[in-house]
N, C-alpha and C positions, 0 to 999 in steps of 0.2 A: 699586378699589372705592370706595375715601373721595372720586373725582374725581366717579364717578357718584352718589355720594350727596350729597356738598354741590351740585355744579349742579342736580340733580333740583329739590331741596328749595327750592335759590333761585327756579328758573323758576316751580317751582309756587306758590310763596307769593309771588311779586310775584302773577301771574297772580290766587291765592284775594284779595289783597288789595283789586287793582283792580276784580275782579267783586263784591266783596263791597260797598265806597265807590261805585262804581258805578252799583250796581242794574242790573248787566247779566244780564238772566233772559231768555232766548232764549222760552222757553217764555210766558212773558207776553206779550212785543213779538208772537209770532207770533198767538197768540191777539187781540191789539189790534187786528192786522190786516183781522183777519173781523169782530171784534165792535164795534169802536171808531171801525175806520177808519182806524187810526193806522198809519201803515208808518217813524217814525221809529227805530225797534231795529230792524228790519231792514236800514235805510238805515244806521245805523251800524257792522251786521253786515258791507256790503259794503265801506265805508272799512276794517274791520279786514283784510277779503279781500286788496283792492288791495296795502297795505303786504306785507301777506307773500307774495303772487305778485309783487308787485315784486324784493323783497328775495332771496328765494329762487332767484328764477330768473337775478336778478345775480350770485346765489352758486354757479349752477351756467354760467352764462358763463366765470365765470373759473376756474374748475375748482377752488372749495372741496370743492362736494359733487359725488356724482352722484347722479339720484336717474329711474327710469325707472318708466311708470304702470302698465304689465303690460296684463292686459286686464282686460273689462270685465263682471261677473257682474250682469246685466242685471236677472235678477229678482229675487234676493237684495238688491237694492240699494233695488229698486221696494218688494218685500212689508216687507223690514225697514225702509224707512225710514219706510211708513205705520205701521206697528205700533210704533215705535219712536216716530212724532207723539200716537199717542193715548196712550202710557203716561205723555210727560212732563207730559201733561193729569191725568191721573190722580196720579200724583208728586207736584205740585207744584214742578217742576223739572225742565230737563234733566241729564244726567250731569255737567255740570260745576256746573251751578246748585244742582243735590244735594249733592255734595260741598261745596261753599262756605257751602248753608243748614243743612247740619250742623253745619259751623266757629260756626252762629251760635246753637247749639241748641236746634235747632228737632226734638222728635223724630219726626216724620211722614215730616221728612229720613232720617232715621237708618231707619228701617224701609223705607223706599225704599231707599237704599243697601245695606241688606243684602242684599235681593231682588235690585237688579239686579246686585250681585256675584254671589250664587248662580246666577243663571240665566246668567252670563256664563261665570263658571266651568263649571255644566255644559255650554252648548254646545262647550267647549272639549278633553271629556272624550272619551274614544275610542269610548265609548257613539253619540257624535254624528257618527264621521267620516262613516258611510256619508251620510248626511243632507247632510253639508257636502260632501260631497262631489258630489251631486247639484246642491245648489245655485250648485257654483261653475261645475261640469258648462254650464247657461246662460247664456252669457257669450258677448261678440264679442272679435273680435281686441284690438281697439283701447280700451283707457281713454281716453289723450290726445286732445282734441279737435282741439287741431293735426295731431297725426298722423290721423287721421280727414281732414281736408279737406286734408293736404298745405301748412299754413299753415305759418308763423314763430307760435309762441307767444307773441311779443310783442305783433305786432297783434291778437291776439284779449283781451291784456293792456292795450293801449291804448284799445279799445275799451271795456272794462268800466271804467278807470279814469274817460275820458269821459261815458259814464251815470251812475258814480258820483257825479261833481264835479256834474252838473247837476241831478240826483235832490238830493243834499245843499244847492246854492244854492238851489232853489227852496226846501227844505223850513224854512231859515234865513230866508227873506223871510219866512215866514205872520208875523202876528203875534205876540205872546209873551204867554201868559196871566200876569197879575197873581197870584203866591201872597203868602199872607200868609207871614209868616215870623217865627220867637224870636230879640230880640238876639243875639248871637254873645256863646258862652260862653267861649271861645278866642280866642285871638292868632297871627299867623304862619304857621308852619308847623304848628303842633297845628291851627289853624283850617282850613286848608287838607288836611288829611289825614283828620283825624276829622269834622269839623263842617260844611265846605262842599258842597251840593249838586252832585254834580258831573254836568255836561252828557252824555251817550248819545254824544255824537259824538268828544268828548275821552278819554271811557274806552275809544270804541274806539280810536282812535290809540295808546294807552298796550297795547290787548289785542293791536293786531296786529306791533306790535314784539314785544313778547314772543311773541308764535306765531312774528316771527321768529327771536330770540335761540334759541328751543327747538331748531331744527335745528342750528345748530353746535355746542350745549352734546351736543346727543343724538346725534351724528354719534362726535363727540369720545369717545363711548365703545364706540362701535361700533354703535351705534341711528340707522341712517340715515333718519331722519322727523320730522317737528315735535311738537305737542300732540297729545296720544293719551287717551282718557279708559276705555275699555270693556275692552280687554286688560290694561291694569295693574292696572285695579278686581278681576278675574277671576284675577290671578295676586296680589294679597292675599290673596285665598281660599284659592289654592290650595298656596300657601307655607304659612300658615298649617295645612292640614288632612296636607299631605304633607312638606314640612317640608327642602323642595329647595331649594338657594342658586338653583337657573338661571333662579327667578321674579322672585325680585329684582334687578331692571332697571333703564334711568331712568326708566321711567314709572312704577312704583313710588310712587319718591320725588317726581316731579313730583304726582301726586295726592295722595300723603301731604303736599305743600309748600301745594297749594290748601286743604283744611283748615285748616291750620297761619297762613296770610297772612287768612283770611278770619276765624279766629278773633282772630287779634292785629287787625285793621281793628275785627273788632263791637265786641272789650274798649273798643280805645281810644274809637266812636264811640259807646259807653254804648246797643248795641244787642244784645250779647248778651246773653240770659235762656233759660232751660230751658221746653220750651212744648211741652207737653203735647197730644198728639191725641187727641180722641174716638175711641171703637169705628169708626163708619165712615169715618172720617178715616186711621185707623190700618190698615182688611181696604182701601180707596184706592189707600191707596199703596203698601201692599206688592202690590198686584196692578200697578200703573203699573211699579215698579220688576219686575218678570218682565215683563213687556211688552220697557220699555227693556232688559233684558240680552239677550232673546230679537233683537227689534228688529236694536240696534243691532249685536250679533254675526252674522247674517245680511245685514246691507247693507255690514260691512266700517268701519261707523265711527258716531261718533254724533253731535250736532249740532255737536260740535269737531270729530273725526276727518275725518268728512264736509263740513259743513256748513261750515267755517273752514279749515281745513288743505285737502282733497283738493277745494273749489274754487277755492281760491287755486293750485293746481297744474295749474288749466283742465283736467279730467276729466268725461267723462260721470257718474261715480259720484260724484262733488262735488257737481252742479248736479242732477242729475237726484233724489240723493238729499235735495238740501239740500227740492225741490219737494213730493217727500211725505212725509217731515218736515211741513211746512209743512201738507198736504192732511191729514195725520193729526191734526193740533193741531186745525185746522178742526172736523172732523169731529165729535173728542171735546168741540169747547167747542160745538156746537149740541147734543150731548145732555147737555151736563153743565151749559153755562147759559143757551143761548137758548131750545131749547123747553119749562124748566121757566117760564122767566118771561114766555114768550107762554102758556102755559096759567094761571099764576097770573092773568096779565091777562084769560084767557078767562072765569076763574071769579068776577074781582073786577065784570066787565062783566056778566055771566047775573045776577051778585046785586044790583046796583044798576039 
C-alpha cells in the first residue's frame, strides 16, 4: 500500500505541477481552436500523444507490460465524449485542468470538482448497471485500430509521429509575437520553475513522459494503465461516503498528487489566491462538472483517459473520442461566447 501511495502521489504532482507552470488547459486550446484559430495546445497535445504511444508500446515489445484494447462501445464513446466537451466549457476546465485549478484556488474549480465526482460516482452505482450496460451493449469487435486494418501498430505510430513533427515545424516557423514582460524576480532554478514562461510544446514533452512513467509506476501495483482522471475522482467519493479500502487505488493518489504539485507550483509562482465565483459562475460549473462526470463515465475516459492515454494506444475510442470532445467544446464556446458577442455587435450596429 505505501508503494502505491508514494508513486500515485509523485506521478500526480509532477503531472499537477507541470500542468499547473504550464498553462496546459486542454479546454481553452480546444476552444482557441474554433474561436481564435489557434491549433497550438492541440499540436502540443499530439507531441505529448507520440511520446507515450512511443514509449508504451516499447514497453509492451519487450514484455514489461501487457496491455490489450478490448472492444469498442461505439456510442458511449460518441454521446459521452460530446457531453463530456460541452461541460468542460461550462467548468472552466477539463478533469484534469479542474483538479489542478483547484490546487490554485480557484473556487468555481472546487464546485466543478465536486459535481463531477458526484456524478461519476453515481454512474458508477448499481442504480446505473442496467444503463451501462446498454451502453456498452454498442460496441464493435475491435478498439485497436491496427487490429481493425490488420496493420503493425507502429506504422500507424510512425505515421502520427510524422504529422506530428511537421504540424509542430511549421507551427515553430510562424513568427513570435513580441510580449512585454517584468524583470525577473528570481535567479536559477527558482527563475526557471516558478517565474519563467514556459513554451506549450515543452510542457508537453514534460506531460507525456510522465503519461509515460504512469504505466510502470501503475502497473507496479497491479493497475495495468496510465493517467486516469474520472474513476479515481469517483472512487474519492465513494470511499469517502462507504468507507471501503478497495477504492483506494493508484489513481486515487495520482489525482490526489495533481492537486498537491499544482498547489506547490501556484504557492511558489505567487499565483495562488482564494477566488471566489459569482451565483452564475457558481449554478456554471457545477452543471459543467454533471456534465463531465456523466460524459466522461459513459465514453470510458476523459480528455486524459481518452484524449492522451487511449490515443496514444491507437484506439477508435482515443481519436474518435478525443473528436467530440473537441465538437463538444465547439459547440458550447458558440453559445457561451461567439453568439453573445455577434448579437452584442448586432445591437451596438442597430444603435449607431
Amino acid at each position: 500500500m505505501l508503494q502505491t501511495i508514494l508513486t500515485g502521489i509523485l506521478c500526480g504532482a509532477l503531472l499537477g505541477f507541470v500542468m499547473q507552470r504550464g498553462r496546459f488547459c486542454l479546454t481553452g486550446g480546444f476552444r482557441d481552436m474554433y474561436i481564435a484559430k489557434n491549433n497550438r495546445i492541440f499540436y502540443a497535445l499530439l507531441i505529448a500523444i507520440c511520446i507515450q504511444s512511443v514509449g508504451v508500446f516499447g514497453l509492451i515489445q519487450i514484455g514489461a507490460i501487457t496491455y490489450h484494447a478490448g472492444s469498442f462501445a461505439w456510442f458511449g464513446t460518441i454521446l459521452g465524449g460530446y457531453v463530456f466537451g460541452i461541460g468542460i466549457v461550462m467548468a472552466g476546465g477539463c478533469a484534469t485542468g479542474t483538479w489542478y485549478r483547484a490546487g490554485e484556488g480557484l473556487i468555481g474549480s472546487w464546485i466543478a470538482l465536486a459535481a463531477y465526482m458526484l456524478a461519476s460516482a453515481v454512474m458508477r452505482s448499481h442504480r446505473m448497471d442496467g444503463f451501462n450496460g446498454y451502453i456498452k451493449s454498442l460496441s464493435t469487435e475491435h478498439n485497436s485500430i491496427s487490429e481493425t486494418f490488420g496493420l503493425s501498430p507502429w506504422l500507424l505510430i510512425s505515421l502520427l509521429v510524422l504529422a506530428t513533427g511537421i504540424l509542430v515545424a511549421k507551427e515553430l516557423k510562424k513568427p513570435k509575437l513580441k510580449m512585454a514582460t517584468l524583470p525577473p524576480r528570481k535567479t536559477g532554478l527558482d527563475h526557471l520553475l516558478f517565474e519563467k514562461r514556459w513554451h506549450p510544446f515543452a510542457t508537453a514533452v514534460l506531460i507525456g513522459l510522465i503519461a509515460l512513467l504512469a504505466w510502470p509506476l501503475s502497473a507496479a501495483t497491479g493497475r495495468v494503465f496510465g493517467l486516469g482522471i474520472t474513476s479515481p475522482s469517483a472512487n474519492i467519493l465513494q470511499f469517502l461516503v462507504i468507507g471501503d479500502d478497495k477504492y483506494l487505488n493508484w489513481g486515487v493518489f495520482l489525482v490526489l498528487g495533481i492537486f498537491l504539485g499544482a498547489f506547490i507550483a501556484a504557492k511558489g509562482s505567487r499565483e495562488f489566491r482564494i477566488r471566489a465565483a459569482d451565483a452564475g459562475t457558481s449554478v456554471r460549473s457545477f452543471g459543467g462538472g454533471i456534465l463531465m462526470g456523466f460524459g466522461a463515465s459513459i465514453a470510458g475516459g476523459c480528455s486524459i483517459g481518452n484524449g492522451l492515454v487511449m490515443t496514444a494506444m491507437i484506439t477508435w475510442q482515443g481519436w474518435i473520442g478525443l473528436s467530440f470532445i473537441i465538437l463538444g467544446v465547439w459547440t458550447a464556446s458558440w453559445f457561451l461566447y461567439v453568439r453573445p458577442k455577434r448579437r452584442a455587435a448586432l445591437q451596438a450596429s442597430a444603435v449607431s
